[in-house]
C-alpha positions as CSV (number, residue, x, y, z in Angstrom):
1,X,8.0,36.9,-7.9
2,X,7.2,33.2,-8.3
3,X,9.1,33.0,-11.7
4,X,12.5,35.5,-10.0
5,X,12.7,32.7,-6.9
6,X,13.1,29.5,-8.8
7,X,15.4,27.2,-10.2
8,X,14.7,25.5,-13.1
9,X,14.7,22.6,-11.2
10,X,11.9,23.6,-9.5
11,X,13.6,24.2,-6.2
12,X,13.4,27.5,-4.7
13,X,17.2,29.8,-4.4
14,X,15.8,32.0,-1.6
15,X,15.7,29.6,1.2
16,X,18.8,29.7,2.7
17,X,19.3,33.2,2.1
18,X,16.4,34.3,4.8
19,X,16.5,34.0,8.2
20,X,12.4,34.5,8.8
21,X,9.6,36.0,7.0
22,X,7.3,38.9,8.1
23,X,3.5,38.3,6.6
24,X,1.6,41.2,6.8
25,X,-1.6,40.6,5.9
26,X,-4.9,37.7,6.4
27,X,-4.7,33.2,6.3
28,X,-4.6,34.0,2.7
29,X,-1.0,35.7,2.6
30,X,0.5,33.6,5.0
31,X,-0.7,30.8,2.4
32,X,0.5,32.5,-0.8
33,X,4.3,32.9,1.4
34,X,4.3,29.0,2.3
35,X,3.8,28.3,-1.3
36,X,6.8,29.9,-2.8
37,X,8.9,27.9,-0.9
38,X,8.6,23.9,-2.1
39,X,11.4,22.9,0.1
40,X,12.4,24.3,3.6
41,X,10.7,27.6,4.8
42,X,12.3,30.2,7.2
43,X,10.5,31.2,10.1
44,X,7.0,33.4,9.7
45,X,6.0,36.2,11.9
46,X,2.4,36.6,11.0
47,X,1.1,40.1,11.4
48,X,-2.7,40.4,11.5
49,X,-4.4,42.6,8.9
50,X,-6.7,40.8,7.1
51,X,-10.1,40.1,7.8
52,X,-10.2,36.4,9.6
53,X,-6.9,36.1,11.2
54,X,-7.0,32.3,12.3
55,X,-2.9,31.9,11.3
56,X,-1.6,35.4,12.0
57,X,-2.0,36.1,15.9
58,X,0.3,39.4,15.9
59,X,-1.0,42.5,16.4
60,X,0.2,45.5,14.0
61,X,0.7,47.5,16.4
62,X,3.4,45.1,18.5
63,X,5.6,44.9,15.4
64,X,8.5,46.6,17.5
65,X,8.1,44.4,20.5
66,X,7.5,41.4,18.7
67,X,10.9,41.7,16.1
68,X,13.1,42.6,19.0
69,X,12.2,39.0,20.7
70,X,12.4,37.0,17.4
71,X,16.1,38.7,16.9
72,X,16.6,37.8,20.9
73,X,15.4,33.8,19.9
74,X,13.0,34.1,23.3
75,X,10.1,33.3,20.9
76,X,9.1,30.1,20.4
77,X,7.2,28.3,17.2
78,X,5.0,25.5,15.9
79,X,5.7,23.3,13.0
80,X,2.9,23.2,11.2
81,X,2.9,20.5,8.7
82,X,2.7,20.3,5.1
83,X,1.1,18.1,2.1
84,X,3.7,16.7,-0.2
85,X,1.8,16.3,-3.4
86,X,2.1,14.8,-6.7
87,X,-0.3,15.3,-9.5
88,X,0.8,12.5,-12.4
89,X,-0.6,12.7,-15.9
90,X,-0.4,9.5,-17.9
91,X,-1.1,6.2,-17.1
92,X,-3.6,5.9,-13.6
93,X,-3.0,2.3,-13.2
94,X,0.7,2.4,-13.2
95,X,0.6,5.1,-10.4
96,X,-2.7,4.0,-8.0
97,X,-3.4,0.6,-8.4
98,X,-0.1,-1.2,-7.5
99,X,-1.8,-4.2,-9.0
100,X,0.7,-4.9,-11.9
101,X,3.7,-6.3,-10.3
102,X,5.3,-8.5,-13.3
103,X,7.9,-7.4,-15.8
104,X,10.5,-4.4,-14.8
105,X,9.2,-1.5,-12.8
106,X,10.8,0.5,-15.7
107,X,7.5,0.4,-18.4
108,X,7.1,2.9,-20.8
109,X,3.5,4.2,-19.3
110,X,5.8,5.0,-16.6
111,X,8.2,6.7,-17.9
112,X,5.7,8.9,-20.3
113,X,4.0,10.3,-16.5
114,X,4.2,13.8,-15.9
115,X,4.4,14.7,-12.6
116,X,3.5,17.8,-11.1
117,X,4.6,18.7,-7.4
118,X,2.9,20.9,-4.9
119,X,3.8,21.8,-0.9
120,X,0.3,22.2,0.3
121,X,-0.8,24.1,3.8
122,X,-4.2,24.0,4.0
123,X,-5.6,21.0,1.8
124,X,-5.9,19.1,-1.5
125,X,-9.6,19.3,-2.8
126,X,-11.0,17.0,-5.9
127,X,-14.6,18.2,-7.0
128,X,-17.2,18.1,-9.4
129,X,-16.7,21.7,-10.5
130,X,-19.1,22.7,-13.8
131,X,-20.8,19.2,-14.0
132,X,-24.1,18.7,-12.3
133,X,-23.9,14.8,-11.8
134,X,-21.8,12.9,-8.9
135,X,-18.2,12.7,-8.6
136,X,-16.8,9.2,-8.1
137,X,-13.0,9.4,-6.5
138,X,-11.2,6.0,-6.0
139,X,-8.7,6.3,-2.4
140,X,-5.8,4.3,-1.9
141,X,-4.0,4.2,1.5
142,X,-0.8,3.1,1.1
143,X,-1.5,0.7,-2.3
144,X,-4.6,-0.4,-0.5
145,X,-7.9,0.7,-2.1
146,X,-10.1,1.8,1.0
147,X,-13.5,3.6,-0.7
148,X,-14.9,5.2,-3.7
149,X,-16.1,9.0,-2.8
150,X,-19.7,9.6,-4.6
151,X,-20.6,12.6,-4.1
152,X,-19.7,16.9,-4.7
153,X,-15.7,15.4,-4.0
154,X,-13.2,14.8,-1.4
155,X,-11.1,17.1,0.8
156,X,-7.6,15.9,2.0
157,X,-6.5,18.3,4.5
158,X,-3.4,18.8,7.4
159,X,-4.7,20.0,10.7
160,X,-4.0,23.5,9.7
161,X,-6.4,23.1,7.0
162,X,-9.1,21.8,9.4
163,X,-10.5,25.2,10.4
164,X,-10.5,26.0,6.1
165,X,-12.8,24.0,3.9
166,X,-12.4,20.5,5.9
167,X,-14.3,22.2,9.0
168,X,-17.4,23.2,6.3
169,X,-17.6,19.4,5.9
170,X,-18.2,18.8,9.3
171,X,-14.4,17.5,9.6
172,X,-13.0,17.3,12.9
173,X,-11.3,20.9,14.4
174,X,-7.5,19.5,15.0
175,X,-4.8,20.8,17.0
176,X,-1.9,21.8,14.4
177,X,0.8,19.5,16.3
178,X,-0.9,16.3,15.8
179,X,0.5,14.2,13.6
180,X,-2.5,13.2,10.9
181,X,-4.1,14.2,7.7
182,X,-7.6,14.4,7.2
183,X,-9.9,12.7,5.0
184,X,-13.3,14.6,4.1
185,X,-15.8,14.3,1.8
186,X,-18.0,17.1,0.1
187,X,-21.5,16.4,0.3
188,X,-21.1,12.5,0.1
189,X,-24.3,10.9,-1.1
190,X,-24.3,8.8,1.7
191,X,-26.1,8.9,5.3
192,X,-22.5,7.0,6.6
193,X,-20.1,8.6,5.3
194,X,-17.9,10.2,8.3
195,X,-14.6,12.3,8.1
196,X,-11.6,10.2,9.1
197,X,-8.0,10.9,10.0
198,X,-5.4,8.6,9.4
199,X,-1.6,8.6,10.5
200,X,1.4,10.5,8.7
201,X,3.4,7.8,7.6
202,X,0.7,6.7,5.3
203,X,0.7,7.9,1.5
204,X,-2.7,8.6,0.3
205,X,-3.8,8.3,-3.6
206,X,-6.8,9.7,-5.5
207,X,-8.0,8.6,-9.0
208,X,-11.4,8.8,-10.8
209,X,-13.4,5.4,-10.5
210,X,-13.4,3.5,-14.1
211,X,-17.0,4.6,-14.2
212,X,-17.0,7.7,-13.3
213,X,-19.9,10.0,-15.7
214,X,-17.6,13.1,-15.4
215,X,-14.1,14.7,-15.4
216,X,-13.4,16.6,-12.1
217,X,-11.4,19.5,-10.5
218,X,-8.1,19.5,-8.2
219,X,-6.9,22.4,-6.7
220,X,-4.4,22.8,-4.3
221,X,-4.8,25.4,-1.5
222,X,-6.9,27.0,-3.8
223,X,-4.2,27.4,-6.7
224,X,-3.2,25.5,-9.6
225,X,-6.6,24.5,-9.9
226,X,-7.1,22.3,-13.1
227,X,-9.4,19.4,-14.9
228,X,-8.7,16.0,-13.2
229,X,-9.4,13.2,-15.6
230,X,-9.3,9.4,-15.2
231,X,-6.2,9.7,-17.3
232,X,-4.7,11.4,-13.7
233,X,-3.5,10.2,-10.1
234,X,-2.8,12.6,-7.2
235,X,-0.7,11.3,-4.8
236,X,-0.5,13.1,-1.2
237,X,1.5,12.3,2.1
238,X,3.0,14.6,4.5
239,X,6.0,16.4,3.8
240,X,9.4,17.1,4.7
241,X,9.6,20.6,4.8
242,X,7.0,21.7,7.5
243,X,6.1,25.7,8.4
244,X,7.5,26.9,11.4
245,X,5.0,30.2,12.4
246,X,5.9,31.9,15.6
247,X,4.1,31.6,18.4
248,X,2.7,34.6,20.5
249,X,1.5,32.9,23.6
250,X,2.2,29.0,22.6
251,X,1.2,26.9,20.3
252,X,-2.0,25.2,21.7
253,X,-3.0,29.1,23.6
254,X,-3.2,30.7,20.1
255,X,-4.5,28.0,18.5
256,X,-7.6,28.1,21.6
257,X,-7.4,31.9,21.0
258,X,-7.9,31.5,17.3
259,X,-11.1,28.8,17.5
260,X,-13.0,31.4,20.3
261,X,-12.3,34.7,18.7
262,X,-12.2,34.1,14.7
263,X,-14.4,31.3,14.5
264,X,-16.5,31.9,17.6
265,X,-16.4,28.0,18.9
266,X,-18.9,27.7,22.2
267,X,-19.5,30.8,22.6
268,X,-23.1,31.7,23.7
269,X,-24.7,33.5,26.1
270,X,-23.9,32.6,30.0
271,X,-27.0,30.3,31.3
272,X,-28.5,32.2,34.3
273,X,-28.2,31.1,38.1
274,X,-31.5,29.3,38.8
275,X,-33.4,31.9,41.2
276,X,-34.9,29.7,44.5
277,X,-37.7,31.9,45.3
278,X,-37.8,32.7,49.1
279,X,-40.5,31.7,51.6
């Protein structure tokens, strides 16, 4: 399917040849469907029958109800935002650092980079895969180096991929409309080291630290995972092209709907009335 849908170009041909998308299936299909289009994406009606069912809030059984509305336009959606990645193989320092500023801005390191490009959903993750020592991952916000990651690796994530692996970190739970990305790390060997969000208009960069032991992983949503050596740069900001998923009873009510039923957040048993004992 992948290979049928693009250009060689890498842009996809479907895209403006689809109103909306039906996903029948779990998080996992709606995921696979947001990947095949790396520019804008139709509408998605999510149909629920997988096992979590965190993104897909339609029932099976209202399929005729629910495509009669979406053809009426009475059904209303939430952009869900996307990770515009690059993975660059060449030169690190040419990409991350931003320290060299002399000469042209046309070197030949720079021209022999490799880029690769990825829309992401869910999130970018860099870990120590096979190795058993420490992962050490230089971040740059904006040009700006801001820490060095020692530890299993580091999860950038959108809000949609808050309730995925970022929310096994410990990673705040955020609303899909707010405009952030997250910054996790895995397993940090470090008693200080808290999950951050910082704002959309910034453009995050990953690299291995000079002294890093070992090579590391990158994967994106799970897919194109790969070794990530010092000799490679991932650079991640928000896209262009966000998801627009229906909505079944609003945005911020599904997204409540999805936290208490799929991932069971504060639910407990009811405390008891205290029982004043009569004279």
């Amino acid at each position: 399917i992948r290979r049928s849908i693009y250009r060689r170009d890498g842009t996809d041909k479907l895209s403006n040849k689809i109103d909306f998308i039906i996903c029948l299936g779990g998080d996992g299909t709606l995921l696979y469907a947001s990947s095949l289009f790396q520019n804008s994406v139709p509408p998605i009606i999510a149909f629920n029958l997988g096992s979590l069912g965190f993104l897909t809030p339609f029932d099976f059984k209202e399929f005729p109800t629910v495509l009669q509305k979406v053809l009426k336009g009475t059904m209303g959606f939430t952009l869900r935002n996307r990770l515009d990645t690059t993975l660059w193989s060449g030169a690190p320092a040419a990409v991350t650092s931003g320290e060299d500023d002399s000469g042209d801005g046309d070197s030949d390191e720079e021209s022999d980079l490799i880029p690769e490009c990825y829309q992401v959903m869910n999130e970018v993750v860099i870990n120590r895969g096979l190795n058993s020592g420490v992962c050490m991952v230089d971040i740059y916000c904006d040009e700006n180096f801001v820490t060095t990651v020692i530890g299993d690796g580091v999860i950038v994530a959108t809000p949609t991929g808050s309730t995925a692996y970022a929310a096994a970190t410990g990673a705040s739970v955020v609303a899909p409309s707010v405009p952030c990305m997250i910054i996790a790390p895995i397993c940090p060997h470090s008693l200080a080291f808290r999950p951050i969000m910082v704002p959309i208009n910034c453009t995050l960069k990953c690299r291995l630290n000079p002294d890093a032991r070992t090579n590391a992983l990158v994967s994106f949503d799970g897919r194109h995972s790969q070794d990530f050596t010092k000799s490679h740069a991932v650079e991640i900001g928000v896209s262009d092209y966000p998801l627009p998923c229906i909505d079944k009873n609003g945005s911020m009510q599904d997204w409540f709907n999805g936290l208490q039923n799929c991932l069971m957040w504060n639910v407990r048993k009811t405390q008891k009335p205290m029982s004043i004992p009569k004279k």
